[in-house]
C-alpha positions in Angstrom: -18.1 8.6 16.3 -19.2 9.0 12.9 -18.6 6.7 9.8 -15.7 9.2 8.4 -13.9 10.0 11.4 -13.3 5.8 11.9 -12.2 5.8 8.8 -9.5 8.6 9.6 -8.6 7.3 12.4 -7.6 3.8 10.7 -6.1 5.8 8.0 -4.0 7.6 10.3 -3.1 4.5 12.1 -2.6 2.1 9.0 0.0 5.2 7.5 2.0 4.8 11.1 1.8 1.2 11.3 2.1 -0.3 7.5 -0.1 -1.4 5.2 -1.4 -4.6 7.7 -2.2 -3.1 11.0 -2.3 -5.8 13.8 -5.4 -6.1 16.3 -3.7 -3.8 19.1 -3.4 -1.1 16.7 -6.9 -1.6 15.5 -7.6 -1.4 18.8 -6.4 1.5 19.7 -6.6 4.0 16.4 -10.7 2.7 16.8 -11.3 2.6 20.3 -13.0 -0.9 19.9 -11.9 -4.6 20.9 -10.8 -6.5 18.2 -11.1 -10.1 18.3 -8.3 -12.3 16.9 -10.2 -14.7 15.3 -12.2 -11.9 13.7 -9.1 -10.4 12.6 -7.7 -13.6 10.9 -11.2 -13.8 9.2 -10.7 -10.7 8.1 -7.0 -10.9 6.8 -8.0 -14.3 4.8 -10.7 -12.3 3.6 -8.5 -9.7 2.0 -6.1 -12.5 0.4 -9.4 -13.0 -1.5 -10.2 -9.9 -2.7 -6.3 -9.4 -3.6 -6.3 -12.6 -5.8 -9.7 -11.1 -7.4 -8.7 -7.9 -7.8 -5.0 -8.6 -8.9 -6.6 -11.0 -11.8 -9.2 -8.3 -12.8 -6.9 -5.8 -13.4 -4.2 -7.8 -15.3 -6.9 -8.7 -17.7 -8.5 -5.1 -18.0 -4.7 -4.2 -19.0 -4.1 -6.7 -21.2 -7.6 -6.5 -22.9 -7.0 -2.8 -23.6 -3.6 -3.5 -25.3 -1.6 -2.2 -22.1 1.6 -4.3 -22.4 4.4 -2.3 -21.1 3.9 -1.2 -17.8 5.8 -3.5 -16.6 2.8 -5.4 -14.2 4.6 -5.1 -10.7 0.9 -5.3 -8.7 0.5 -9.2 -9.2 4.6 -9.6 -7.8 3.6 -7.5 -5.0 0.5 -8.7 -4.0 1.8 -12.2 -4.7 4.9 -11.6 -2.1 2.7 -10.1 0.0 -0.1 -12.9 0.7 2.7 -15.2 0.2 4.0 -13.5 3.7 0.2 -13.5 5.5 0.6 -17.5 4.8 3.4 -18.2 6.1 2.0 -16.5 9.3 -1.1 -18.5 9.4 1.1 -21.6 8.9 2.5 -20.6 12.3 -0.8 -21.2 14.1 -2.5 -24.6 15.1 -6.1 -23.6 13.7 -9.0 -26.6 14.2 -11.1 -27.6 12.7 -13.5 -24.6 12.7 -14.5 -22.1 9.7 -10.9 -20.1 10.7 -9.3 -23.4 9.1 -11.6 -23.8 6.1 -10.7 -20.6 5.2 -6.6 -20.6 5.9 -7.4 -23.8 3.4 -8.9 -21.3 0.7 -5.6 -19.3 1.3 -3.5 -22.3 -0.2 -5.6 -21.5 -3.6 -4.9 -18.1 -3.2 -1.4 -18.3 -3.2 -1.5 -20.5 -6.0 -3.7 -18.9 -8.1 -1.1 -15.6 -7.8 2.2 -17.7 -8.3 0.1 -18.8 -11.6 -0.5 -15.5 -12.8 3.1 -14.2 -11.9 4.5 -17.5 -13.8 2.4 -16.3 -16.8 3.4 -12.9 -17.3 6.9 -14.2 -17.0 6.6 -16.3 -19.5 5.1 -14.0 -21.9 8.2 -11.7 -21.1 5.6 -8.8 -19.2 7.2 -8.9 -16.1 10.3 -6.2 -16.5 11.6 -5.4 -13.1 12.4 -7.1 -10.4 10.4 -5.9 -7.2 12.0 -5.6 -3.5 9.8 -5.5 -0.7 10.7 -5.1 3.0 
């Protein structure tokens, strides 16, 4: 298997499945065993890069004078990791590095919430968003 044809296959997969796939269909669009605790590694890791890159590009908008489009992305993303921790609060992690990390996931949240309290304030938030 080459490097682009993985990368299909997930694609294909993750456009069946939504946007989170879970380790079966992993599993199976890559032909591999996924490991759960290298898949909850792996979803804390996104929540991460969402909170980075939802902040980055709210202030590359708002630097560049970009004040009415409405800034659904940090009410999305926000519901959306908002939803991955209430799934890890579900699970009895230990005291391991899985549980160090779901404890980086609290800041996440917050850190979102913040941002989407902000841009209500300042009356940038125009829409209400309605996610499945």
């Amino acid at each position: 298997m080459t490097i682009r044809s993985v990368g299909h296959k997930f694609n294909e997969a993750a456009t069946e499945s939504g946007l989170i796939l879970t380790p079966s269909a992993i599993s199976e669009a890559l032909k591999i065993k996924v490991e759960y605790t290298d898949y909850l590694m792996a979803l804390l890791r996104l929540a991460e890069e969402i909170v980075e890159y939802t902040s980055s590009t709210i202030v590359r908008y708002l630097s560049i004078g970009y004040k009415d489009v409405g800034f659904a992305l940090p009410v999305i993303n926000q519901r959306l990791i908002s939803h991955v921790q209430q799934g890890f609060q579900t699970l009895d992690l230990k005291n391991d590095s899985l549980r160090r990390k779901y404890d980086g996931l609290k800041y996440s949240v917050k850190k979102l919430n913040e941002i989407v309290y902000d841009l209500s304030l300042r009356g940038l938030l125009h829409y209400e968003i309605n996610l499945i």
